[in-house]
DRENLUM-588908 format. One record per residue: residue in one letter; residue number from 0; x, y, z of N, C-alpha, C, O in turn. Coordinates in steps of 0.2 Angstrom, whole numbers, always signed. Example, Ala and Ser with C-alpha at 12.3 -4.5 7.8 and 13.67 -1.06 7.14 Angstrom:
2
REC;code;pos;n_u;n_v;n_w;ca_u;ca_v;ca_w;c_u;c_v;c_w;o_u;o_v;o_w
REC;A;0;+66;-28;+39;+62;-22;+39;+66;-16;+39;+71;-17;+42
REC;S;1;+64;-11;+35;+68;-5;+36;+64;+0;+39;+67;+6;+40
This chain:
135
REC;code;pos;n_u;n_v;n_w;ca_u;ca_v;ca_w;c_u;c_v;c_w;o_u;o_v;o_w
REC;X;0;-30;+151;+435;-33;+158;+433;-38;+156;+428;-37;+154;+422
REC;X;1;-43;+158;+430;-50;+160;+425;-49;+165;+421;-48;+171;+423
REC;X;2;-50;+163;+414;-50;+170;+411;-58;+170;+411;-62;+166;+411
REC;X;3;-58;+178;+409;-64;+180;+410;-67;+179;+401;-63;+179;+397
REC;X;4;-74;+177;+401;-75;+178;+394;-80;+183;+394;-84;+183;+399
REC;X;5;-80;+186;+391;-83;+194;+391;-91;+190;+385;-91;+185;+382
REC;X;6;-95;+194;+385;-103;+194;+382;-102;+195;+375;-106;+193;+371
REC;X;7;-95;+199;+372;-95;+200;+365;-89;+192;+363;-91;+189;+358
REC;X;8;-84;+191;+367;-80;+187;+364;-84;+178;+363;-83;+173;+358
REC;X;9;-90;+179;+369;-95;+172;+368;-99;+173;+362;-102;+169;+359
REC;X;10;-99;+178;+362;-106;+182;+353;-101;+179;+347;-103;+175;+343
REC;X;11;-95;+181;+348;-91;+180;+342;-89;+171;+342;-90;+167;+337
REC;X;12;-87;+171;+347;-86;+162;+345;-92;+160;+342;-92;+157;+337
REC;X;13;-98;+162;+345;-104;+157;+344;-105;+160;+336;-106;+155;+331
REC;X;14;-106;+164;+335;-107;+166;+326;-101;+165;+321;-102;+166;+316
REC;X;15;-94;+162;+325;-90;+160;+321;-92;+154;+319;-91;+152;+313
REC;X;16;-96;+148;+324;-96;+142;+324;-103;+142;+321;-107;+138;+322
REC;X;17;-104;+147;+318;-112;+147;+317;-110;+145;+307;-112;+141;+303
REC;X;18;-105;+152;+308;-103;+151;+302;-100;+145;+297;-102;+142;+292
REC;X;19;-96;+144;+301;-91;+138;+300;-96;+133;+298;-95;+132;+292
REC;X;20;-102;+130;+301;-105;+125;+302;-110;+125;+295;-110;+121;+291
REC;X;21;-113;+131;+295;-116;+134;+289;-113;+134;+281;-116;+133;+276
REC;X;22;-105;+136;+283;-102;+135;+278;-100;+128;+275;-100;+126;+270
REC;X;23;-99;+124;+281;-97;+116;+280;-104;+113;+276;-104;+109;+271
REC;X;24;-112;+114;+279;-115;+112;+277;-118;+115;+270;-122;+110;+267
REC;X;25;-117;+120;+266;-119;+123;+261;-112;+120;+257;-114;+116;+253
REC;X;26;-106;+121;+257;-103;+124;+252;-99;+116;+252;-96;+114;+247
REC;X;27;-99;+111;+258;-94;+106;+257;-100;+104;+253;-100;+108;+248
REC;X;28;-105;+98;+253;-110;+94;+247;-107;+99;+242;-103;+97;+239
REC;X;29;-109;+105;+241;-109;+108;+235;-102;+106;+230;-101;+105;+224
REC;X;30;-97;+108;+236;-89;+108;+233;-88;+101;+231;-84;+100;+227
REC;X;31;-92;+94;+235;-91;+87;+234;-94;+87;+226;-90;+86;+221
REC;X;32;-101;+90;+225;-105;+92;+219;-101;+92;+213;-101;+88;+208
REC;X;33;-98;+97;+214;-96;+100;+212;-87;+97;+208;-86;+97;+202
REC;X;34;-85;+95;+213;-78;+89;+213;-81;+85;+206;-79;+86;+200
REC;X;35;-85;+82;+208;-89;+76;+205;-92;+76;+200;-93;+71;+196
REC;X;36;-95;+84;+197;-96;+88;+191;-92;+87;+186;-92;+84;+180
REC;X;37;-85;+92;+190;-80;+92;+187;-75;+86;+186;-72;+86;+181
REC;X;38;-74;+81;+190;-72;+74;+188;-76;+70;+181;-75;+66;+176
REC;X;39;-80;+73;+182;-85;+69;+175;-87;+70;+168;-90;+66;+163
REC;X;40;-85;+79;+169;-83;+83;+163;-77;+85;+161;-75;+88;+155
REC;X;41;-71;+82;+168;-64;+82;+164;-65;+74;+160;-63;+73;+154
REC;X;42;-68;+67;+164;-67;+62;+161;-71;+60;+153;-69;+57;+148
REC;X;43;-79;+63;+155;-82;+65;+149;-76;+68;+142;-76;+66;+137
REC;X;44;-71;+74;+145;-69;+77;+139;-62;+73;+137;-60;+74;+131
REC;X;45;-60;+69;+142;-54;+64;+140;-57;+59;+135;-54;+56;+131
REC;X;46;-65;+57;+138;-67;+51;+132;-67;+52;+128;-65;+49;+123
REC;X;47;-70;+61;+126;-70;+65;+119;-64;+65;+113;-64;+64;+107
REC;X;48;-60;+66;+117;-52;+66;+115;-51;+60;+111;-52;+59;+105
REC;X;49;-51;+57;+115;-48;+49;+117;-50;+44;+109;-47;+41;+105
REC;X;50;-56;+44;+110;-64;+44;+104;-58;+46;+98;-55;+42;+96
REC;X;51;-58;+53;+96;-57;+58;+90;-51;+54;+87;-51;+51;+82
REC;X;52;-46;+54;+94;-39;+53;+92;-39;+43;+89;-35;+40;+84
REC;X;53;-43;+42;+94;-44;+33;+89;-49;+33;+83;-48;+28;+79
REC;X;54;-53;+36;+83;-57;+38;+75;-53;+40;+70;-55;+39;+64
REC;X;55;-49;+44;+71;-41;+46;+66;-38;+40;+66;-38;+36;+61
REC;X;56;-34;+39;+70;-32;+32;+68;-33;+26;+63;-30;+23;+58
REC;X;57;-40;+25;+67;-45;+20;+63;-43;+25;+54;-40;+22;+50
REC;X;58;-45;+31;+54;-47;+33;+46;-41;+34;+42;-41;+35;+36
REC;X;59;-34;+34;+48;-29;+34;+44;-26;+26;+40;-23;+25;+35
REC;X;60;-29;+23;+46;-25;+16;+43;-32;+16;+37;-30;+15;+31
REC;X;61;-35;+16;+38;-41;+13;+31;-39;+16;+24;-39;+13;+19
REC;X;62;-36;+24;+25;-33;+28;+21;-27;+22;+17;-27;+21;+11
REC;X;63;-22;+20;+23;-18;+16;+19;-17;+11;+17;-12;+8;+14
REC;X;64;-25;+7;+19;-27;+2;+18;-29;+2;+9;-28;-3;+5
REC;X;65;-32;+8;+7;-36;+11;+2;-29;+10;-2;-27;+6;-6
REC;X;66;-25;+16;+0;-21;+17;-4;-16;+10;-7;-12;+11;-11
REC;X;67;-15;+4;-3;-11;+0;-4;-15;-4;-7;-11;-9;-10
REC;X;68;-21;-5;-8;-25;-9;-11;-25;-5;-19;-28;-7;-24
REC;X;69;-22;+1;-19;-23;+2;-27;-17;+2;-30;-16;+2;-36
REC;X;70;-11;+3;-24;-3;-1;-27;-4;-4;-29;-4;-3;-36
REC;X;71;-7;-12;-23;-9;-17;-26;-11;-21;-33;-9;-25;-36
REC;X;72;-18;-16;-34;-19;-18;-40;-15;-16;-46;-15;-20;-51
REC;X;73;-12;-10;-47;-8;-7;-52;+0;-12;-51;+3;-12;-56
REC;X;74;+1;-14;-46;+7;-19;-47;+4;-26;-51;+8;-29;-54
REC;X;75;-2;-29;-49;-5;-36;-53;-7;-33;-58;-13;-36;-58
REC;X;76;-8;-29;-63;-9;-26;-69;-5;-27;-71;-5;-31;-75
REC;X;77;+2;-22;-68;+9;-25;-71;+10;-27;-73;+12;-27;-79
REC;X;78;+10;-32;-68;+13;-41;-67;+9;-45;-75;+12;-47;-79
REC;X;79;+3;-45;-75;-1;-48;-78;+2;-44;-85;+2;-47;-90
REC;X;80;+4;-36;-87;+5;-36;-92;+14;-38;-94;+16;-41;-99
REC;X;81;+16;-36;-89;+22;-42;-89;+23;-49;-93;+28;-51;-96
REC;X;82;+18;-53;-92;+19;-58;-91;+14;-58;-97;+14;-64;-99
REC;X;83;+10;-54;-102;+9;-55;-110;+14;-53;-112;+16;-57;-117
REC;X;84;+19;-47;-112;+24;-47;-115;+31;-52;-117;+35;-51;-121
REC;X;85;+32;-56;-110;+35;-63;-112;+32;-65;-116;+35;-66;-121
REC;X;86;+26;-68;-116;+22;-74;-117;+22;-71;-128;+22;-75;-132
REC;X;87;+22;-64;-129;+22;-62;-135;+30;-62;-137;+32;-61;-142
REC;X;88;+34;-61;-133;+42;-61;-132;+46;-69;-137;+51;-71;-141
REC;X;89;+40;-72;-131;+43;-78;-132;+37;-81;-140;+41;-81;-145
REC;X;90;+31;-82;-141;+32;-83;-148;+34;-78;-154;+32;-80;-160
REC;X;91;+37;-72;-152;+41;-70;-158;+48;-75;-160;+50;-77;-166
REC;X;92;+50;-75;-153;+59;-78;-154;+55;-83;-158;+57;-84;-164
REC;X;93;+50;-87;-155;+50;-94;-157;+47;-92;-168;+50;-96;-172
REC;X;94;+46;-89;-169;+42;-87;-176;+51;-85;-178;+54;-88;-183
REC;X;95;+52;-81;-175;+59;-78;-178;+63;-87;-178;+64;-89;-183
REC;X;96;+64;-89;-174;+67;-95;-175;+65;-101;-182;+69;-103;-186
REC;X;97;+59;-102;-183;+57;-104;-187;+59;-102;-196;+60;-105;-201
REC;X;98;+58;-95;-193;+60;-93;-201;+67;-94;-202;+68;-97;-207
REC;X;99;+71;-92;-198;+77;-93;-199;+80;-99;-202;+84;-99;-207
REC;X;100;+78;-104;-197;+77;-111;-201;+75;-112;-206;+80;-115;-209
REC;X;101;+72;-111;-209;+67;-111;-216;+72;-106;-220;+73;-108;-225
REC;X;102;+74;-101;-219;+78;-97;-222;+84;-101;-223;+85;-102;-229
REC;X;103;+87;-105;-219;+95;-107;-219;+94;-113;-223;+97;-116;-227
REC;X;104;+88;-115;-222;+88;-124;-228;+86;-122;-234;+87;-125;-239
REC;X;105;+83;-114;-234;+82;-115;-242;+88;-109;-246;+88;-108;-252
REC;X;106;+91;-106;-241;+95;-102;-246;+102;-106;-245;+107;-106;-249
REC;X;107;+104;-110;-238;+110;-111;-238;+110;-118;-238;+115;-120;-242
REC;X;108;+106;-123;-236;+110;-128;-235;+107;-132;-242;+109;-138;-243
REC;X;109;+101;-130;-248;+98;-132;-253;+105;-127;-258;+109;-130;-261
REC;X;110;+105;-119;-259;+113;-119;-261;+117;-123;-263;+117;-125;-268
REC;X;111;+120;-124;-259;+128;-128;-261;+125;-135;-266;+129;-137;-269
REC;X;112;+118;-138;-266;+118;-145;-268;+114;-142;-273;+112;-147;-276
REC;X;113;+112;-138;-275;+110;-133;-281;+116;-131;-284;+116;-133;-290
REC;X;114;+119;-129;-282;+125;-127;-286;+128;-133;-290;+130;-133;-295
REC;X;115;+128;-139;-285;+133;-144;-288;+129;-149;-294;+132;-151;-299
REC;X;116;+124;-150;-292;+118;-150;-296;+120;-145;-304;+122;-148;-310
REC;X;117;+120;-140;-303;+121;-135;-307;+127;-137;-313;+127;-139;-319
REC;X;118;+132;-135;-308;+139;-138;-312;+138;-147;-313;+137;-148;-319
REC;X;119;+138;-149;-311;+135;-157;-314;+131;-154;-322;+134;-153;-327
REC;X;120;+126;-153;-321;+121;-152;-327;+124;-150;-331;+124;-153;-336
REC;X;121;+128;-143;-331;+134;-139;-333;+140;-144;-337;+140;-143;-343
REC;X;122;+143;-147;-334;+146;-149;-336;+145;-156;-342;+149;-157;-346
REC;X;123;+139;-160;-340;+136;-166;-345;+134;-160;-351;+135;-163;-357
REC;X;124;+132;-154;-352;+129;-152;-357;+137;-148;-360;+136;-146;-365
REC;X;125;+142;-147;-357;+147;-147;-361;+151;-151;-364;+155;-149;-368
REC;X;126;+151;-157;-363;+154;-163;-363;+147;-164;-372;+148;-166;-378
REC;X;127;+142;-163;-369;+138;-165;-376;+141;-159;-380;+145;-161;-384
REC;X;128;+140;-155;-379;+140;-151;-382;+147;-149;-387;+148;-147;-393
REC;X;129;+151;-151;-382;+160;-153;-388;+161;-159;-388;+166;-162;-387
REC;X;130;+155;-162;-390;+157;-170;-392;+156;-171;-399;+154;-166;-402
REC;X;131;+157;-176;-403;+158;-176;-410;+151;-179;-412;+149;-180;-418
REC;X;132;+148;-179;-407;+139;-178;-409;+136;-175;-409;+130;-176;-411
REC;X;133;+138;-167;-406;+135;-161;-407;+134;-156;-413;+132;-150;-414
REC;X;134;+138;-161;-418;+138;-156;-425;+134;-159;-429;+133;-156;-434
């Protein structure tokens, strides 16, 4: 069985296929265009991100580069004041050591041989003095 195709149903196929063909050659390139536009302004705007977010990076580390270098410095300040207050620590003790010594030989250990000194002297000048020559 033949079906019959009538003068409107061959109208219609053929401006369907008019269409379709029309539409595949204007709108497919365009839609490929298009694809391709838009592939390259999402990848374009991922570079942009991409960029920002490594340029923060970069400027946070530099930040804590910044800031660690002036730790740094304030910790070898320290250090270095540190290390004059030993250094004055240490020739006080040594001056304080000094005097002490010098204190103990001339109050304590020149004392007792002064004193005996003393009484020796002390005692010849009593000895002269109640002897049968002192009148």
């Amino acid at each position: 069985m033949r079906r019959h195709i009538s003068c409107r149903d061959a109208c219609f196929g053929q401006i369907f296929v008019l269409v379709v063909r029309i539409f595949s050659r204007t709108t497919r390139p365009e839609n490929k265009k298009q694809k391709h536009k838009m592939k390259l302004q999402l990848n374009q705007k991922a570079y942009e991100e991409l960029k920002a977010a490594t340029e923060a990076k970069i400027a946070a580390g530099q930040e804590d580069i910044d800031k660690h270098t002036i730790e740094l410095a304030d910790t070898d300040e320290r250090n270095a004041q540190a290390k004059r207050d030993i250094k004055d620590t240490k020739n006080h003790l040594l001056q304080t050591k000094i005097f002490e010594s010098a204190e103990r030989e001339i109050f304590h250990d020149r004392a007792p041989k002064d004193a005996a000194v003393g009484t020796e002297a002390m005692s010849k000048a009593l000895v002269v003095l109640s002897g049968d020559n002192a009148h």
